[in-house]
C-alpha positions in Angstrom: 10.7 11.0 6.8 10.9 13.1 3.8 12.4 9.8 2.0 9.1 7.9 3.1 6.8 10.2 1.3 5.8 8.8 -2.2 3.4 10.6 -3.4 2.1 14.1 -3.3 -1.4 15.4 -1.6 -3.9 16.6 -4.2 -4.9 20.1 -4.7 -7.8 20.9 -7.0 -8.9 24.0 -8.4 -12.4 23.2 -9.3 -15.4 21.3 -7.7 -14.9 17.6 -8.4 -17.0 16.5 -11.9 -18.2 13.3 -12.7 -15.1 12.3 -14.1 -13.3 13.4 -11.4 -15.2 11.2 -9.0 -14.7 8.6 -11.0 -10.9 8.6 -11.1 -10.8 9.3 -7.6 -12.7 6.0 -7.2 -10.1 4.3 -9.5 -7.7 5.6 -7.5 -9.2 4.4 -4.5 -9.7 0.7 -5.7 -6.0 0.7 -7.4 -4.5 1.6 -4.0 -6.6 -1.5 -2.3 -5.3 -3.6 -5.0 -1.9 -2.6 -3.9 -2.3 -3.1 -0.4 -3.4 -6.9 -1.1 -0.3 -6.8 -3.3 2.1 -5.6 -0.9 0.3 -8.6 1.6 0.7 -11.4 -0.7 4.6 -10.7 -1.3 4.9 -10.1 2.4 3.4 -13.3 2.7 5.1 -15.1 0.8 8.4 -14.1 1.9 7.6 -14.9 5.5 6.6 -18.8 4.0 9.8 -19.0 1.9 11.5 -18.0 5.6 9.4 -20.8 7.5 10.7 -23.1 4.7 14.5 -22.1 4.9 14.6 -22.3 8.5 13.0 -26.3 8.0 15.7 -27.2 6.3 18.1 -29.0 8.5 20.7 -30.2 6.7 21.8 -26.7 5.1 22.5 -25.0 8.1 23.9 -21.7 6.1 19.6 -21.2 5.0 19.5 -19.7 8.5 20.5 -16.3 7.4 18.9 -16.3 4.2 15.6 -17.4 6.2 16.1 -14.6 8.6 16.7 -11.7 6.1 13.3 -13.3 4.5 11.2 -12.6 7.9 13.0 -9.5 8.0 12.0 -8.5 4.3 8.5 -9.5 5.0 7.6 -7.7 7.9 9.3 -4.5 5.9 7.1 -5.2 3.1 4.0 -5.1 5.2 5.0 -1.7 6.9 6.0 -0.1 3.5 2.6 -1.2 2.2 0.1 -0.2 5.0 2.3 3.2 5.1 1.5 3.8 1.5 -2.3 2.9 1.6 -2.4 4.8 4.6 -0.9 7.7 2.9 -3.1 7.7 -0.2 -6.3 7.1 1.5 -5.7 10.2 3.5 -5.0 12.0 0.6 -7.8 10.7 -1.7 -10.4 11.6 1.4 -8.7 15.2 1.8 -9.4 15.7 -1.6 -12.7 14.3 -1.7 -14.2 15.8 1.3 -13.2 19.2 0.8 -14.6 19.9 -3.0 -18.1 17.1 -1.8 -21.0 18.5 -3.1 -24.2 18.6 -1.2 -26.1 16.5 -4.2 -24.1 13.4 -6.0 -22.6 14.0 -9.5 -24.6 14.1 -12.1 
């Protein structure tokens, strides 16, 4: 699992600042933007897949359609692990330094 892990959990020192919130929020919308990234290439390998496997007079498409399906789905996995990942990183880090009144 160790070759899974690509990134690192966050560990401040200080009570988060204005600034900090604000990159954290960056953060946070960057690693949506990723996701929906990771989706579209998934889902456009599994349509290139459909389309090689329609093709009936090149019979030899069937693997190249198959490792497309199978490239897809490990697309979507790698990408859902990785938001996954971050979000619980970016909420450890913001829930544990949260102060009681928002930034100023």
């Amino acid at each position: 699992m160790k070759l899974l892990k690509f990134g690192r959990d966050f560990k401040p020192d200080q009570e988060v600042i204005l600034r900090d919130y604000l990159a954290i929020e960056r953060t946070r919308l960057a690693n949506e933007r990723t996701l929906l990234s990771y989706i579209r290439s998934s889902l456009y390998l599994l349509l290139g897949g459909i389309a090689f496997f329609q093709l009936k007079n090149f019979p030899d498409f069937k693997y190249l359609a198959i490792l497309s399906l199978v490239f897809s789905a490990v697309f979507l996995v790698i990408g859902i692990y990785r938001f996954a990942l971050l979000k619980r990183s970016l909420k450890k880090l913001y829930y544990n330094f949260e102060p009681n009144e928002p930034p100023k």
